[in-house]
N, C-alpha and C positions, 0 to 999 in steps of 0.2 A: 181060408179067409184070414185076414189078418185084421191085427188093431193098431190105429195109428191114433197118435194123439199131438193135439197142437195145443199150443203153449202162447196165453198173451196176458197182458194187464189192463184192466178195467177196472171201473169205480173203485179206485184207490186201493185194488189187489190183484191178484195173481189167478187167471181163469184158463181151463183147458176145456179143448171139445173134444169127445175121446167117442172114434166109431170105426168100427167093424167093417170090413170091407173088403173087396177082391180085388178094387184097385188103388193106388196109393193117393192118383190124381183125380179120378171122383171125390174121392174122400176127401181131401184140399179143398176140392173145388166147395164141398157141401160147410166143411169147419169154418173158410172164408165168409161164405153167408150168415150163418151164424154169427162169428166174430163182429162181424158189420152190423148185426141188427142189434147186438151187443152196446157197440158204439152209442148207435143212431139214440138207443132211449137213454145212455150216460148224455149224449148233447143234450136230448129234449127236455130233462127233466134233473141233470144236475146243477144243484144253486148254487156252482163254482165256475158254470158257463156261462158266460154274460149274455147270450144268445139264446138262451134254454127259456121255456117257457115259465117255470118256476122264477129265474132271475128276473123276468119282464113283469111278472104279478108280483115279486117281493121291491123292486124298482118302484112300484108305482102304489105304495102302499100309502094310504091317506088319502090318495088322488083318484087319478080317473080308474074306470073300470077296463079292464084286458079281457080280449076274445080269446076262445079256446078252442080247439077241437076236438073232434070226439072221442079221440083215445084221451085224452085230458079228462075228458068230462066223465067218462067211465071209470077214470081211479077218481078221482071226485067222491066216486057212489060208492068204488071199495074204503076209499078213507071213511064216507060216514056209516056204513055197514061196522067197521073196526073202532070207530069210536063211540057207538051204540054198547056192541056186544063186551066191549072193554069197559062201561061206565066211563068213560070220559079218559081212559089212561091213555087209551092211545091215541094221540092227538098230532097230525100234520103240522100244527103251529107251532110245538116246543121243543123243536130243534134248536131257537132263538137262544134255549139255555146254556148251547157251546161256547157262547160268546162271554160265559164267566167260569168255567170250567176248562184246565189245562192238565190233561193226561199227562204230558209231560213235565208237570212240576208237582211235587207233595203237596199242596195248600187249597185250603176249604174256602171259596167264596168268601164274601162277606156277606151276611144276612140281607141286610138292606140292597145288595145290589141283587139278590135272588129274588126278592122279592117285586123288584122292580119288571124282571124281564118276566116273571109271570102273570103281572097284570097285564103284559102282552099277549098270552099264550090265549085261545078259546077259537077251535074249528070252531063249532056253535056261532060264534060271531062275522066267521066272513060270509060276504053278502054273497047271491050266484041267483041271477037272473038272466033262462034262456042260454044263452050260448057266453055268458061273462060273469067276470069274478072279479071283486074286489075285497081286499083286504082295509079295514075300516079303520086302522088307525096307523101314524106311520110308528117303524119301528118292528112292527108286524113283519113273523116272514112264513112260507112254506118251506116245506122241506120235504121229499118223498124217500131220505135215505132209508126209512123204514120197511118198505116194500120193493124200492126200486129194483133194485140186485134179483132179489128174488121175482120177479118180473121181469128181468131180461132174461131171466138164466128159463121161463117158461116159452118167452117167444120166439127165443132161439132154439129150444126144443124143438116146437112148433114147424119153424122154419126145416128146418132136417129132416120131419118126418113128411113135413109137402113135397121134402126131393126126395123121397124113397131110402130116405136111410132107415134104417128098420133095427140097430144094434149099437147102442150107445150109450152118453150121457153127455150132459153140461155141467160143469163145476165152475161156479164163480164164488172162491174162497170157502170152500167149504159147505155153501146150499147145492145141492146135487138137485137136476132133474135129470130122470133116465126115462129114453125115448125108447127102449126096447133091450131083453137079453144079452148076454155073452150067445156068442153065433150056434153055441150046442145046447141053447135054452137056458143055461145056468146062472144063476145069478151076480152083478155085480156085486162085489164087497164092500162097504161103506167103513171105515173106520170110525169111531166118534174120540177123540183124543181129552185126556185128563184134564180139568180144567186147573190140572197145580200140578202139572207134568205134561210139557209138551211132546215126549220123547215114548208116553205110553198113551197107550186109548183104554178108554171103559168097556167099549161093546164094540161089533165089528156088526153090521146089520147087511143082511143080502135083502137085495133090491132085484127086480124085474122090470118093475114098470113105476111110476110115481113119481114121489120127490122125497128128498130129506133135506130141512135144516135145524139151524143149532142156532141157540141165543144162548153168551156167557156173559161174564166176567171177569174173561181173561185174556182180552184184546189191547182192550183200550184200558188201564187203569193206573193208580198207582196204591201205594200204604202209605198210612200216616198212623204214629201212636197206636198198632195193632190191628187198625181195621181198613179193608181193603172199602176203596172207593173206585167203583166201574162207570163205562159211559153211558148204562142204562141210565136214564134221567125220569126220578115220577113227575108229572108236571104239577102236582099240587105241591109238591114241596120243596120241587128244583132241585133234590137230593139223590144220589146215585140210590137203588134197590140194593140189598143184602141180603134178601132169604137162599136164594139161588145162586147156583155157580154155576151151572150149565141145564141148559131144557133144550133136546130135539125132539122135535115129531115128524111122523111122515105122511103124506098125504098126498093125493092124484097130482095137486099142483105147487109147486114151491114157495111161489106168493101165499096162499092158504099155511102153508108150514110154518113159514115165518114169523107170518104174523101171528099164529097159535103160540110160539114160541116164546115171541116177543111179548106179546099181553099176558102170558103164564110169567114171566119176569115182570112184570109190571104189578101183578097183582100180590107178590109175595105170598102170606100163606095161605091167600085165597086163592093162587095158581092151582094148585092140586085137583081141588072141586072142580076149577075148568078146564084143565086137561081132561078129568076123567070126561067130564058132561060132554066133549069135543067131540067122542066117539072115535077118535085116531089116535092109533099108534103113539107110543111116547117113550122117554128116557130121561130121566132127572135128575139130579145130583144137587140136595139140599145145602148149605150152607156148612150142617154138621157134617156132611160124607156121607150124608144116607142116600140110597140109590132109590127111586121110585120111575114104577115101568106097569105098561098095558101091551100086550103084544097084541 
């Protein structure tokens, strides 16, 4: 049996589907599916497609109400599940805050304009009545880049394992779900890389079955005056996070991971207590270099 891997770009990175196999063109034929369903939730759901259901609810913010369907309406209920368990940090609405923030240049906002796009930000505020959603004031937007990814890279899993692929993974930039073993039972290897060395990794994690991802601070950033500002955003303070430089966990589903990860970045040094309290697996790298891990 052999392993073949395909190689594409999605939501704005670099994704393979990598599976085991006796033939080369099964194997195509199963990664193409994947690939496409890949796609299909970058359309439905990225607010850079004008077409996408996100863009048609952040379109019509102030105004009328937009119908949804039911896969809509189910991350709906995982965003307010993650904005519960996060006290308010994780929130769908404060994406709005990229609109003052340039990774690509060294400069801190201005106060007053942070200020301004947070009295936009409040899931809690948008209305959802039945099968519609409206966003209540304009200006207002959604954003699902916080789980998206890690939600395609699970129903592309999915998809693989309904065509009998039995020996794999999905990697969409680094969130891994694996749909099953290396073909001799043995486990995939997972790298986790330095988040202040991209050329070393911290831990190498064997996987069988589940998911891994990673929330840093060394994607998206820049330095100013000694201190690294990232594109984690707290929404109360429109301010990038600093306790963390890297959090992965791992868990049955990759969205689940993600977002554990992401809210343990949110919460700074009260990420710790929820990692432990999560019950999953973790890997962490403090701000000082210190390693914190639950195997």
């Amino acid at each position: 049996m052999e392993v073949y891997r395909f190689g594409f770009r999605a939501m704005g990175g670099i994704g393979e589907v990598v599976i085991a196999c006796p033939v080369r063109t099964k194997a195509k034929d199963a990664a193409t599916l994947a690939i496409e369903e890949v796609g299909r939730i970058e359309r439905s759901y990225s607010r850079y497609r004008s077409g996408s259901i996100v863009s048609r609810i952040n379109l019509a913010a102030g105004g009328e109400w937009v119908e949804c369907d039911d896969e809509t309406l189910s991350l709906f209920g995982y965003a307010d599940s993650l904005y519960e368990s996060s006290g308010g940090l994780f929130d769908i609405t404060s994406g709005i805050l990229r609109q003052a923030w340039d990774f690509s240049e060294p400069a801190v906002p201005d106060r007053a304009r942070l200020d301004e796009l947070i009295g936009k930000i409040g899931w809690d505020r948008v209305g959802r009545r039945g099968k519609e959603v409206r966003l209540p004031e304009i200006g207002m937007e959604l954003d699902f880049g916080g789980f998206a990814k890690e939600y395609a890279a699970d129903r592309a899993a999915a998809l693989l394992h309904a065509h009998e692929v039995g020996n794999g993974y999905v990697n969409l930039s680094g969130d891994i779900r694996v749909i099953g073993p290396k073909p001799d039972g043995s486990p995939w290897v997972i790298g986790i890389r330095d988040p202040r060395d991209r050329d070393k990794a911290i831990a190498s994690i064997p996987l069988t079955s589940g998911a891994l991802a990673t929330s840093g601070d060394y994607e998206r950033f820049f330095e100013l005056d000694g201190r690294r500002y990232c594109h984690i955003l707290n929404p109360r303070t429109g301010m990038p996070v600093d306790y963390w430089q890297t959090v992965s966990v791992i868990s049955p589903l990759a969205v689940l991971a993600g977002s554990c990860s992401t809210i343990a970045m949110l919460m700074e040094g009260d990420g710790l207590q929820y990692l432990n309290d999560s019950g999953m697996p973790f890997l962490a790298k403090d701000s000082t270099g210190h390693l914190h891990r639950k195997d």
